[in-house]
MARVOMI-584781 format. One line per 2 residues: number of its first residue (from 1); their letters; for each residue x, y, z of N, C-alpha, C, CB. Coordinates in steps of 0.05 Angstrom, whole numbers, always signed. Atoms other than C-alpha are relative to their C-alpha. Glycine has a CB too. Example, Ala and Ser with C-alpha at 12.3 -4.5 7.8 and 13.67 -1.06 7.14 Angstrom:
<sites>
1> AS> +18,-24,+0,+246,-90,+156,+18,+24,+0,-20,+1,+25  -16,-24,-1,+273,-21,+143,-15,+22,+14,+9,+9,-29
</sites>
This chain:
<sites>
1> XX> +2,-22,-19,+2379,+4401,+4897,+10,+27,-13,+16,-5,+25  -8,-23,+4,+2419,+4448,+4865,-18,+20,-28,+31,-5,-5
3> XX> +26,-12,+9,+2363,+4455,+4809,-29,+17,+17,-10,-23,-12  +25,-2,-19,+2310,+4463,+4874,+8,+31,+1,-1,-20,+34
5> XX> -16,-26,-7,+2359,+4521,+4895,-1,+20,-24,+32,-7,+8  +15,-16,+19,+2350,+4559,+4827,-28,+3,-6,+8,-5,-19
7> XX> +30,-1,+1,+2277,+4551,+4821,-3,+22,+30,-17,-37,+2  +19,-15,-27,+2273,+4580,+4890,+7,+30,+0,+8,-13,+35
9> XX> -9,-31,+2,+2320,+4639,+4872,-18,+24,-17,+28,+0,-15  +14,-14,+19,+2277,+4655,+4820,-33,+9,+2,+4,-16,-21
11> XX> +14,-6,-3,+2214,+4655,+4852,-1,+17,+24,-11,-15,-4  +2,-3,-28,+2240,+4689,+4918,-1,-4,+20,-5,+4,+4
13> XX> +1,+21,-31,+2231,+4630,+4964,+24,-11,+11,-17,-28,-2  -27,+27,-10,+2304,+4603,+4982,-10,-11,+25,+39,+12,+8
15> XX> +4,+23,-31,+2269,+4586,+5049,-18,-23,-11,-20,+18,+32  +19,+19,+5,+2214,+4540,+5013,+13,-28,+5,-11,+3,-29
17> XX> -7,+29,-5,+2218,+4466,+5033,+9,-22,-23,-23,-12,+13  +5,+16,+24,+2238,+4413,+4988,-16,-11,-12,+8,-13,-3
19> XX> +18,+31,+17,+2173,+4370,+4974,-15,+23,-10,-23,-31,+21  +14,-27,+17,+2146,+4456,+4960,+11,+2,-33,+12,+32,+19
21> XX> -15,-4,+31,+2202,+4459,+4909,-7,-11,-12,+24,-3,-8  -1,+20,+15,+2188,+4390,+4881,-18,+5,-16,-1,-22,+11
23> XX> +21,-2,+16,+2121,+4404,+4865,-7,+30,-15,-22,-9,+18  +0,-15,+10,+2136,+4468,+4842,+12,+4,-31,+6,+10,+17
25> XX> -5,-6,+26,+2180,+4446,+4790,-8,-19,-19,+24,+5,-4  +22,+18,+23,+2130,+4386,+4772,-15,+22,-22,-29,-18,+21
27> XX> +14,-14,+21,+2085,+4444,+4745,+17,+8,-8,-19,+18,+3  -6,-11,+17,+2126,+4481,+4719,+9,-13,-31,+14,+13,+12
29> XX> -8,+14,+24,+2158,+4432,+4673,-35,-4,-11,+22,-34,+8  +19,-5,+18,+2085,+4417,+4659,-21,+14,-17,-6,-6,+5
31> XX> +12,-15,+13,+2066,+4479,+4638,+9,+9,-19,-6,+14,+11  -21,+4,+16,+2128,+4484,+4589,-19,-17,-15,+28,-12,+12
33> XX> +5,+23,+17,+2106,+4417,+4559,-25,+4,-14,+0,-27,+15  +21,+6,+9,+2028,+4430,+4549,-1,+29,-15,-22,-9,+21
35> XX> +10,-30,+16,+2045,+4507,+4518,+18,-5,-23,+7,+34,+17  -15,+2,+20,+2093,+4477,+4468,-19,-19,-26,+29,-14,+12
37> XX> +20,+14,+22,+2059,+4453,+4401,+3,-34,-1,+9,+12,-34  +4,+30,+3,+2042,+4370,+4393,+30,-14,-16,-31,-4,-23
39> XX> -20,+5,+12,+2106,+4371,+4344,+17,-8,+16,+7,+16,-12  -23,-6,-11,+2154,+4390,+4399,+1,-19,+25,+1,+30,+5
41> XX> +17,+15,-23,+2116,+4339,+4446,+20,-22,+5,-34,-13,-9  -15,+23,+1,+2167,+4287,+4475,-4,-27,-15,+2,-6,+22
43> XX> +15,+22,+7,+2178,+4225,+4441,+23,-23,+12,-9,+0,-34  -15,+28,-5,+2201,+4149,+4452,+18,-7,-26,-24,-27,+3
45> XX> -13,+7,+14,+2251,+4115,+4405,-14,+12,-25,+5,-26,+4  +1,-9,+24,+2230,+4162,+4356,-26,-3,-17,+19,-11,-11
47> XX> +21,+6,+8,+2165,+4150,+4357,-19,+15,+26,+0,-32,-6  +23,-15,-12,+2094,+4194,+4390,-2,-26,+23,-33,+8,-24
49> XX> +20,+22,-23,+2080,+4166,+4464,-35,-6,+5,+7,+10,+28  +26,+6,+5,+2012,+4176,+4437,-14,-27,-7,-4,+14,-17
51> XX> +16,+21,+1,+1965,+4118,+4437,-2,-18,-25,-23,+9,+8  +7,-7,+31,+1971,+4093,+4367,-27,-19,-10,+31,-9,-22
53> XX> +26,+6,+1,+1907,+4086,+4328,+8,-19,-24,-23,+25,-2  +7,+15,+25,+1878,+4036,+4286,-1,+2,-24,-14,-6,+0
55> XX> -5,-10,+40,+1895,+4030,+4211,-27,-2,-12,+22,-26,-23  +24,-6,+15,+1840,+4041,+4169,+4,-1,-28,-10,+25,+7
57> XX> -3,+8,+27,+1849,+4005,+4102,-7,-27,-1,+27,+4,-10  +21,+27,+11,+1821,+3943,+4066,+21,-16,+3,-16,-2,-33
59> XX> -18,+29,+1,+1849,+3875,+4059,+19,+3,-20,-18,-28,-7  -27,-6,+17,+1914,+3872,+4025,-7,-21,-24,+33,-7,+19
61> XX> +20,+18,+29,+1896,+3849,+3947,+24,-21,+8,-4,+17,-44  -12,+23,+12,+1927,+3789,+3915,+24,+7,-16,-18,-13,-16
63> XX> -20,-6,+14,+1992,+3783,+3883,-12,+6,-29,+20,-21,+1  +13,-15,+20,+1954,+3782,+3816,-10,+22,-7,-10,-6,-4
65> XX> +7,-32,+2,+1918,+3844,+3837,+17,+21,-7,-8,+10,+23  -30,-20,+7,+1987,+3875,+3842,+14,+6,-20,+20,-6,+11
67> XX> -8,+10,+24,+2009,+3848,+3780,-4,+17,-17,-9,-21,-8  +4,-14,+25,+1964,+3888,+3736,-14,+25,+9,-15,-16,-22
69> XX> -4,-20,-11,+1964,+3943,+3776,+13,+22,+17,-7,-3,+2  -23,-5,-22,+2034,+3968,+3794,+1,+34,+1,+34,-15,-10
71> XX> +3,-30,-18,+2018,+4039,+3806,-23,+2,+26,-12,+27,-24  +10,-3,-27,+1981,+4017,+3865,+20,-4,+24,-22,-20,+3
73> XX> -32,+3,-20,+2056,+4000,+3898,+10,+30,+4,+30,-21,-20  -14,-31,-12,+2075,+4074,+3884,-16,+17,+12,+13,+18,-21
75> XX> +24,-14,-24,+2010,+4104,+3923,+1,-12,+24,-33,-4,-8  -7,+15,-28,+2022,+4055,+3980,+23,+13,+5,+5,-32,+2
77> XX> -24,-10,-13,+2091,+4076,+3983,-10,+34,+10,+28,-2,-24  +2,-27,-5,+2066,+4155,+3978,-15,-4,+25,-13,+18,-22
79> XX> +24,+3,-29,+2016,+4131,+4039,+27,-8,+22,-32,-36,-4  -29,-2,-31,+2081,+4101,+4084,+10,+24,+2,+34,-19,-4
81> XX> -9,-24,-1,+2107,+4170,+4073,-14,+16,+23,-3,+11,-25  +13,-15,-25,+2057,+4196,+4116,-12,+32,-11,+27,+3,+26
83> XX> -2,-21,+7,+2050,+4257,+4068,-33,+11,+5,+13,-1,-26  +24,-12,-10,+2000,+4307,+4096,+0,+34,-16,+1,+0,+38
85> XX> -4,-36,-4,+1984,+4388,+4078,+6,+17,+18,-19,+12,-2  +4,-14,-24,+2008,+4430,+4119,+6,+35,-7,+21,-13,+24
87> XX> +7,-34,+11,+1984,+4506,+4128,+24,+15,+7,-28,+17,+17  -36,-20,-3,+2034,+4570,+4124,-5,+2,+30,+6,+43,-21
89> XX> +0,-6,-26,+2015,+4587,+4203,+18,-10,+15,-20,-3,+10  -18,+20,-2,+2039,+4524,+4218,+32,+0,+6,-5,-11,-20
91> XX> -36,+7,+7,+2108,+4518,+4184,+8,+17,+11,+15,+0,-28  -20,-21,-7,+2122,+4587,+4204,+1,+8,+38,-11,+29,-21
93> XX> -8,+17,-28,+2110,+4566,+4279,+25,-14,+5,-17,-23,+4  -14,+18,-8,+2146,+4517,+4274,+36,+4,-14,-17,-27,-7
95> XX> -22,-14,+9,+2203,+4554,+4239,+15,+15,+20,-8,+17,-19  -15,-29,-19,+2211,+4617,+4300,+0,-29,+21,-27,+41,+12
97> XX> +3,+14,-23,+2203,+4552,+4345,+30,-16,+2,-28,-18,-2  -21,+5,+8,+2268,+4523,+4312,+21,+15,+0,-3,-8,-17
99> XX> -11,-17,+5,+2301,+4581,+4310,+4,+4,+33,-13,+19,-19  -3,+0,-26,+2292,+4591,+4383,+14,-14,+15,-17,-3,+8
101> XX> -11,+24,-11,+2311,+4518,+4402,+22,+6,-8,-9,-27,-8  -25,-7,+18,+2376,+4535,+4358,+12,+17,+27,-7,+21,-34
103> XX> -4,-13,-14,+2384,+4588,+4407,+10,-5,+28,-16,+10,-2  -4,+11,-27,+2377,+4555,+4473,-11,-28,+3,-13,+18,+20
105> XX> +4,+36,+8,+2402,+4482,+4470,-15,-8,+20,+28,-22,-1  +21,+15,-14,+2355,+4462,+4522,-24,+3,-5,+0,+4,+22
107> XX> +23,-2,+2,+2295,+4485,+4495,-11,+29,+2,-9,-16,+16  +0,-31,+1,+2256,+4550,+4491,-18,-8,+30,-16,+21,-32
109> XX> +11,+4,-19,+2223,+4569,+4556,-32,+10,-9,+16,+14,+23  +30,-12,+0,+2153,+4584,+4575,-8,+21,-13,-9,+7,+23
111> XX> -6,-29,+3,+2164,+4657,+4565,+2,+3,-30,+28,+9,+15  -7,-1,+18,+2197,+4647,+4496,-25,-12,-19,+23,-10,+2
113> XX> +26,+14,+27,+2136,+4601,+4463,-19,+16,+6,-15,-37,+1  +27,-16,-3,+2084,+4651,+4489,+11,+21,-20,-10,+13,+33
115> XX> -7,-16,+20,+2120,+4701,+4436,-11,-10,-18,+24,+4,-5  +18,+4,+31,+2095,+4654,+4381,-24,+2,+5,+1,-27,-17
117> XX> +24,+2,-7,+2029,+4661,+4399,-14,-8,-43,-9,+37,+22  +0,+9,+19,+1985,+4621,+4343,-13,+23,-24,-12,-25,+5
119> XX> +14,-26,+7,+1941,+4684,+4323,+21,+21,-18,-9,+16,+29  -11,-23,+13,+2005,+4730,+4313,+19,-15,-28,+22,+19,+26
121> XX> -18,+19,+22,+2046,+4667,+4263,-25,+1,-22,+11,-38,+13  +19,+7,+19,+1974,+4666,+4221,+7,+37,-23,-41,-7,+22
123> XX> -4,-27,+10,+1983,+4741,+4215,+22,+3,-21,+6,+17,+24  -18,+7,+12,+2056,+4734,+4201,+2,-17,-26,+11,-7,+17
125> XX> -7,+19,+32,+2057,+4681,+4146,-26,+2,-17,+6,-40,+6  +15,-6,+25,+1996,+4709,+4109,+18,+19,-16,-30,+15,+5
127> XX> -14,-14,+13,+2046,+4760,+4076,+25,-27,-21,+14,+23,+25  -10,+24,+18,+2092,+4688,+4054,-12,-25,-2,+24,-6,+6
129> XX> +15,+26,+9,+2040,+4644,+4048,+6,-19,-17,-19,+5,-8  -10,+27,+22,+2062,+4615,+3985,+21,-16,-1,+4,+9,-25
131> XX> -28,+21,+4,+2131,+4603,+3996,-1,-18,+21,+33,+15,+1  +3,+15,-37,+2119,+4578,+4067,-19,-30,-19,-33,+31,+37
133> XX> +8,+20,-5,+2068,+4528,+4044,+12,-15,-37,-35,+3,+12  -13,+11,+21,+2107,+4509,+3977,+23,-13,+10,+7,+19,-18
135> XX> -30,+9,-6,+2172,+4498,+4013,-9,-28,+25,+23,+34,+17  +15,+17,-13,+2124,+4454,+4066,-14,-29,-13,-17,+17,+9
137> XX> +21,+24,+10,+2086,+4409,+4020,+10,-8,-25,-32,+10,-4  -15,+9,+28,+2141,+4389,+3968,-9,-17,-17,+23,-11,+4
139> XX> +16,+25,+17,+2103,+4322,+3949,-17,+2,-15,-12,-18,+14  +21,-6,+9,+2046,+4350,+3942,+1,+17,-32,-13,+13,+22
141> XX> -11,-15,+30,+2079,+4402,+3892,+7,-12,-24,+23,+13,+4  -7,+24,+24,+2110,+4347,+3854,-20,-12,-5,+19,-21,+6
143> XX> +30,+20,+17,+2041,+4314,+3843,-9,+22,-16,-33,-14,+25  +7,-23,+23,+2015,+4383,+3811,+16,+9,-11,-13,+21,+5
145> XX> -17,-1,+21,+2064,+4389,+3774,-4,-9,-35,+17,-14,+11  +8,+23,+27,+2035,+4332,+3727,-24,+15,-13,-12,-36,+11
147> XX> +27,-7,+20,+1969,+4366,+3709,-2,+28,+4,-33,-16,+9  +15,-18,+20,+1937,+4418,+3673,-33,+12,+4,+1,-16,-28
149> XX> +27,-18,+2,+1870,+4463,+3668,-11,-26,-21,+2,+39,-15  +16,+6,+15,+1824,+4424,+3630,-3,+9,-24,-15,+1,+10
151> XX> +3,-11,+23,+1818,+4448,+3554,-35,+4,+2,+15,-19,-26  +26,+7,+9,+1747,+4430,+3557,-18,+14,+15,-7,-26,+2
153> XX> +10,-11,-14,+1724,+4469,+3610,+5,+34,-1,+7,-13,+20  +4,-24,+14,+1748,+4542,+3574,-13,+4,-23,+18,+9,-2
155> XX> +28,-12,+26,+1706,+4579,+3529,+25,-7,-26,-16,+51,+2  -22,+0,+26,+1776,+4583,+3478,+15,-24,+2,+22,+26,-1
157> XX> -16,+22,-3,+1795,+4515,+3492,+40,+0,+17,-1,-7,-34  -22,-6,-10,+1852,+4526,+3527,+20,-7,+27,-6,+19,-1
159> XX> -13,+12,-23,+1893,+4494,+3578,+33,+21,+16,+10,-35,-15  -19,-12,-13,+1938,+4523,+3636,+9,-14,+24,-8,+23,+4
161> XX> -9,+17,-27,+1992,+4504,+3686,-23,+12,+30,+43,+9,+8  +18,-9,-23,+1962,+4508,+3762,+19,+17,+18,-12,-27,+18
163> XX> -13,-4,-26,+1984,+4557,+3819,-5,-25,+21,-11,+26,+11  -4,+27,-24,+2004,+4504,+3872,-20,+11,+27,+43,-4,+13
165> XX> +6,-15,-30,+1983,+4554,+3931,-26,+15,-12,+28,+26,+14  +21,-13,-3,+1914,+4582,+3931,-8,+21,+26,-16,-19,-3
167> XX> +1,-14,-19,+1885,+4635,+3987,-28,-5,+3,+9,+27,-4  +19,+7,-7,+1820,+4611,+4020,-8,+26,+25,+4,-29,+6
169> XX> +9,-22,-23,+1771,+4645,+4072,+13,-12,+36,-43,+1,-2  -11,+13,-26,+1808,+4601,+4131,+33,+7,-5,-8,-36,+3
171> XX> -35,-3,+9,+1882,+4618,+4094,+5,-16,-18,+22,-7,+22  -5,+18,+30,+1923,+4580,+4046,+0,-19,-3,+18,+0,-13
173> XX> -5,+27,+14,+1920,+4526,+4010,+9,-9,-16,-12,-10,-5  -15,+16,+23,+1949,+4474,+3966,-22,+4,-20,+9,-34,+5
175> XX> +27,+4,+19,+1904,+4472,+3907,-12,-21,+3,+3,+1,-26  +19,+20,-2,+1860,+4419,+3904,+22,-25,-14,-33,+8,-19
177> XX> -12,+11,+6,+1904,+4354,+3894,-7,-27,-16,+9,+3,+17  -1,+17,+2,+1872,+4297,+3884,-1,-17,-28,-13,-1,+16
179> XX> -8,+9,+23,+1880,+4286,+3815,+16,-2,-11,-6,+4,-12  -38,+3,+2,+1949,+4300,+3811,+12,-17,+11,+18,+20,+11
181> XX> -12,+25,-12,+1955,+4246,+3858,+4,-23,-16,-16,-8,+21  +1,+24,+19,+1926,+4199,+3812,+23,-4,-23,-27,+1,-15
183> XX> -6,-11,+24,+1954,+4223,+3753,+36,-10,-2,-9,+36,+1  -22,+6,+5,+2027,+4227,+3783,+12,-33,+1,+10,+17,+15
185> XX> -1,+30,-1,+2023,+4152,+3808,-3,-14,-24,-17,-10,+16  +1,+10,+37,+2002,+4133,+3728,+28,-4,+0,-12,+26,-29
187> XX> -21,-19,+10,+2061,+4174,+3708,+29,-32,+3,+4,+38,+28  -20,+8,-8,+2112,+4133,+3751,+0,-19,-14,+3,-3,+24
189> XX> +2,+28,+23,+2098,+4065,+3707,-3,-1,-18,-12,-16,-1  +8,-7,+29,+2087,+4094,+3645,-18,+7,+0,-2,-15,-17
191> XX> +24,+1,+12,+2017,+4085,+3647,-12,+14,-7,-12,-7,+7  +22,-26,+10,+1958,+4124,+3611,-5,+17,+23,-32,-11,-10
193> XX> +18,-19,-26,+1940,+4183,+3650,-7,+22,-15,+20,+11,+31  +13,-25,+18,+1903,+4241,+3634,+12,+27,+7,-34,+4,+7
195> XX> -14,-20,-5,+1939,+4297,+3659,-19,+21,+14,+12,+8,-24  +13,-24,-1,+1887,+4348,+3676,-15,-3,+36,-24,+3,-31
197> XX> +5,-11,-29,+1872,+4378,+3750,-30,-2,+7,+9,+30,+2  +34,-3,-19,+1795,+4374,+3757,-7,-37,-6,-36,+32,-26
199> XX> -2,+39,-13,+1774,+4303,+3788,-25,-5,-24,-13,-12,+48  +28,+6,+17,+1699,+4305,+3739,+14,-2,-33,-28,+31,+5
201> XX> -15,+10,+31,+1750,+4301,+3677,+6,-31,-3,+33,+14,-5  -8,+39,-4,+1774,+4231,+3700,-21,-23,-16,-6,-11,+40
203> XX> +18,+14,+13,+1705,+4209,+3669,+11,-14,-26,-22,+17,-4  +2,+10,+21,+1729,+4210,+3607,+31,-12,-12,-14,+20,-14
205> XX> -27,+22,-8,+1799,+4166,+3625,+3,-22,-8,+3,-8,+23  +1,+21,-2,+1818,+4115,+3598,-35,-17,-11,+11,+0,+26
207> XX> +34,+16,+7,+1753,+4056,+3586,-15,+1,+30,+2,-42,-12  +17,-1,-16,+1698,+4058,+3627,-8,-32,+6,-21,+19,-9
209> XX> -2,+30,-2,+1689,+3987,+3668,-29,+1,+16,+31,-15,+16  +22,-4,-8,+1615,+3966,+3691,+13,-12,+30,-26,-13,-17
211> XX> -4,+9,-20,+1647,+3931,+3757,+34,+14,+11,-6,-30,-6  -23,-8,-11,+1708,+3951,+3802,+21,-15,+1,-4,+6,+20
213> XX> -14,+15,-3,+1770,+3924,+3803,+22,+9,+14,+4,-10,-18  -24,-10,-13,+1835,+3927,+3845,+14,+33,-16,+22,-29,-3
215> XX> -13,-25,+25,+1871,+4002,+3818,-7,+13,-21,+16,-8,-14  +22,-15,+12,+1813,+4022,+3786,-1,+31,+4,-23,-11,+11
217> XX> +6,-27,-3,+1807,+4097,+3779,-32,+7,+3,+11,+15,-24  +26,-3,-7,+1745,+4118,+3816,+5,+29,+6,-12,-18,+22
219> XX> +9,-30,+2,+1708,+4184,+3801,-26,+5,+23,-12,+7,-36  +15,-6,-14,+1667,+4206,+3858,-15,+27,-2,+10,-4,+19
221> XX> +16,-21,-2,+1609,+4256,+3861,+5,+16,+15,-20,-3,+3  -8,-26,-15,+1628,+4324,+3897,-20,-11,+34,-14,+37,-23
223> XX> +12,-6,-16,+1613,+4325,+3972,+17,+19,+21,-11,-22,+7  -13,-19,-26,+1634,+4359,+4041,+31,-8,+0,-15,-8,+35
225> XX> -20,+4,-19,+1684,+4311,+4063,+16,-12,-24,-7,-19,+28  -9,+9,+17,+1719,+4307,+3990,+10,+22,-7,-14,-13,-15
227> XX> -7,-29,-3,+1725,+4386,+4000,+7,+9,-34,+31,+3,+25  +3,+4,+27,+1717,+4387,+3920,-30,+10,-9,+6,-31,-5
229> XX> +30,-5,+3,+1661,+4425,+3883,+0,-17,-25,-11,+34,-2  +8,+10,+24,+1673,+4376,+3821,+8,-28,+3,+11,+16,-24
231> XX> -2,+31,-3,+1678,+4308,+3854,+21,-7,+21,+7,-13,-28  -27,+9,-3,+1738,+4267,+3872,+11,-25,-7,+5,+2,+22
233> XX> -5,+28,+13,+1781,+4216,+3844,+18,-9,+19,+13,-2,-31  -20,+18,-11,+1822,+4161,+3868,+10,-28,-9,-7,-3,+22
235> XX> -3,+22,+18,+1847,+4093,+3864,-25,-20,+12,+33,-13,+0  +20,+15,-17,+1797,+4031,+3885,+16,-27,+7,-30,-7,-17
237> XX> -22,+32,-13,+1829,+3980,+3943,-17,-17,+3,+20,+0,+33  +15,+26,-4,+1774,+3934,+3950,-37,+12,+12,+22,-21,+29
239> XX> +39,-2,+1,+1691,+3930,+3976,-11,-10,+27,-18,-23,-26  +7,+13,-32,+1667,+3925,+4048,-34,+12,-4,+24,+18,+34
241> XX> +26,+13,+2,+1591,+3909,+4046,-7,+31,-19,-20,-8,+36  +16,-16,+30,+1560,+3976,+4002,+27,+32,+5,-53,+12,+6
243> XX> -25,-15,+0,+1632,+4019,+4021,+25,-5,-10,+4,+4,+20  -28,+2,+10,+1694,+4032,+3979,+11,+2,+3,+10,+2,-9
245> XX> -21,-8,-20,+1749,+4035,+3995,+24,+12,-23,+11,-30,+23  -19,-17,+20,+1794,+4092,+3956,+26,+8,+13,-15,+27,-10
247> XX> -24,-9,-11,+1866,+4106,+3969,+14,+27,-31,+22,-35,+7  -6,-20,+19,+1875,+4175,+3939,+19,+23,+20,-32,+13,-15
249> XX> -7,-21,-18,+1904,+4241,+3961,-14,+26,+2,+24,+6,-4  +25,-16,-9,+1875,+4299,+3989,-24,-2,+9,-7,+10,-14
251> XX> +27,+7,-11,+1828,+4263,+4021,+13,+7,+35,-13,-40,-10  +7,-13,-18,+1821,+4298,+4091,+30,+18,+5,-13,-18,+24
253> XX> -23,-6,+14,+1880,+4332,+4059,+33,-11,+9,-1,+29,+2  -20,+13,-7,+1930,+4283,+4067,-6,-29,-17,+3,+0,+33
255> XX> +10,+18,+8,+1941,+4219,+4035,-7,-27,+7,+9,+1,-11  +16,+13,-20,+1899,+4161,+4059,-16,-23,-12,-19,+21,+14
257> XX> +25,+15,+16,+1852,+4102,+4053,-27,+18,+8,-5,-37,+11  +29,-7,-7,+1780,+4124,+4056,-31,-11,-15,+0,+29,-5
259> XX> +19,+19,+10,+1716,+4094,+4053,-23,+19,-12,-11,-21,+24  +26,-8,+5,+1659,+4120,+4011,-29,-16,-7,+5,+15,-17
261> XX> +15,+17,+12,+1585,+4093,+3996,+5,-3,-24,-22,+4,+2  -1,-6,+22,+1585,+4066,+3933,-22,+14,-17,+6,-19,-7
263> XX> +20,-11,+14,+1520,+4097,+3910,+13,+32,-13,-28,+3,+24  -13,-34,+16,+1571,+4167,+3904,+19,-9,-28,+30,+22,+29
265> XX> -16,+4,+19,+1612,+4133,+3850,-18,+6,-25,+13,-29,+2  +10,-11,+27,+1600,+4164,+3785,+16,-24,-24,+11,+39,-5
267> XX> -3,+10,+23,+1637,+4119,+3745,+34,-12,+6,-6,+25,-25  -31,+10,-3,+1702,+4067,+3749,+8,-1,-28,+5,-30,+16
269> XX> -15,-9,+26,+1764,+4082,+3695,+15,-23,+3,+17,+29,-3  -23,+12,+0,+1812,+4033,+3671,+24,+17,-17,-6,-27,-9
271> XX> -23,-4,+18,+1881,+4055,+3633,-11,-6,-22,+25,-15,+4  +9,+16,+21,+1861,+4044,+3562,+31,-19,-11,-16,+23,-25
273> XX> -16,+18,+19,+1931,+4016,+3532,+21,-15,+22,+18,+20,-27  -20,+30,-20,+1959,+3968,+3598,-7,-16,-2,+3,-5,+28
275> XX> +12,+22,+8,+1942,+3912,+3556,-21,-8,+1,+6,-14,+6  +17,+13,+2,+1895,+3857,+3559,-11,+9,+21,+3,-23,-4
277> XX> +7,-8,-23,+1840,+3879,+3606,+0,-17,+13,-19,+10,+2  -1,+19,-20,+1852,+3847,+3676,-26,-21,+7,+7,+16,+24
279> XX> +23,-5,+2,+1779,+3842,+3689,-15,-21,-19,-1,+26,-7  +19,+10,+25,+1756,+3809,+3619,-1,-35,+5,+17,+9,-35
281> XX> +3,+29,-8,+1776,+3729,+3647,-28,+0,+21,+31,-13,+18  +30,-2,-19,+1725,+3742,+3711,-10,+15,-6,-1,+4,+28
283> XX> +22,+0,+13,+1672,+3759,+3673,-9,+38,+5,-23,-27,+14  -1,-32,+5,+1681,+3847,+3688,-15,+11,-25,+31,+9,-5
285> XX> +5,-14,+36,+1644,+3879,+3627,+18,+27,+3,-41,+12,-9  -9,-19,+5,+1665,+3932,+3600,-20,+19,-20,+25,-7,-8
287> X> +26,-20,+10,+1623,+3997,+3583,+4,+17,-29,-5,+25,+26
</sites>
């Protein structure tokens, strides 16, 4: 009641009835809740009361698969992570939104989240775009970290580190990742890796294998939903009737399983020096 009694002070009604109030401060709380961003969205033991969806990944290989392919354990792990891109607009939302909450331990009001409006934070964090989505997408940073410009692709042969942050016609971006993904997952086990940032280099990785195998580095032909004008690479988890199934990153910019036809594969890589090829007992050629 004595909440009813402030609501009513505030709209001018102290005479309004109680079941008026009640449903007065049903909406309101629900108009609070549906103007605050998905982040800020209540949750259960720490977990989205959202519906949760179906996983979308292949059959879990064989211990052998695993065996001779243990940088497919540190891409799974980067996949439990949950690691996604996220844009400067965003963070810096969700920065004045923290800052607010900080402010007033119950939450910001209606009033207060209509200040961020998403239009004026796009505005706002184009001036720190870079640091905003550098200080946001740490993982991702640490994967480009590992590679390099291509030598082969300048006129003077010449290789260079990458800006992490790029500026697109929608706003910023990470650079294009998905070879740094690969690359850094090598890294973690020693293994061969090529170092270099464009996914159509991967071709020439390592041996070329005429069949697929578990942890396989697969080079894909450029399309829409690979957001890549020179392909994309990844690793290969297994083969559902003429679809592959690649667990790379930057795939719908985040990291993920995803299925492509295989008719887009340009070409599967193995490591050249992680021993005996896995492959060469079941009858795999090699190209």
């Amino acid at each position: 009641m004595r909440r009813q009694r402030v609501l009513a002070s505030r709209v001018g009604s102290a005479c309004c009835s109680p079941g008026v109030l009640v449903r007065l401060t049903t909406h309101l709380e629900e108009a609070v809740v549906h103007s605050v961003p998905k982040f800020c969205q209540p949750r259960v033991g720490g977990r989205s009361m959202a519906k949760p969806k179906h996983k979308l990944e292949p059959p879990a290989p064989t211990d052998a698969e695993s065996l001779v392919a243990p940088w497919m354990e540190i891409a799974l792990g980067e996949l439990g992570k949950g690691i996604g891109e996220k844009d400067a607009a965003t963070e810096y939302q969700r920065t004045v939104y923290r800052a607010l909450s900080a402010n007033n331990p119950k939450g910001p009001t209606l009033i207060d989240w209509n200040r961020v409006d998403l239009e004026w934070s796009k505005s706002a964090a184009s001036a720190v775009g870079p640091t905003l989505m550098d200080s946001a997408n740490r993982d991702i940073k640490k994967y480009l970290s590992t590679v390099r410009t291509d030598p082969s692709l300048d006129k003077k042969h010449r290789s260079f580190t990458l800006d992490t942050v790029r500026h697109t016609d929608t706003g910023w971006r990470m650079t294009a990742w998905c070879a740094a993904f690969v690359n850094w997952c090598l890294m973690q086990v020693d293994a061969n890796h090529l170092g270099y940032a464009t996914a159509a280099s991967w071709m020439r990785f390592g041996r070329a294998i005429a069949h697929p195998i578990y942890g396989c580095v697969v080079v894909v032909a450029p399309s829409s939903d690979t957001g890549s004008t020179t392909g994309h690479v990844a690793f290969y988890g297994g083969m559902t009737g003429n679809n592959v199934w690649l667990l790379g990153g930057n795939q719908g910019r985040k990291v993920c399983w995803m299925r492509k036809d295989k008719s887009s594969v340009r070409g599967y890589r193995w490591p050249q020096i992680m021993g005996d090829f896995p492959g060469r007992a079941a009858g795999t050629a090699v190209v």
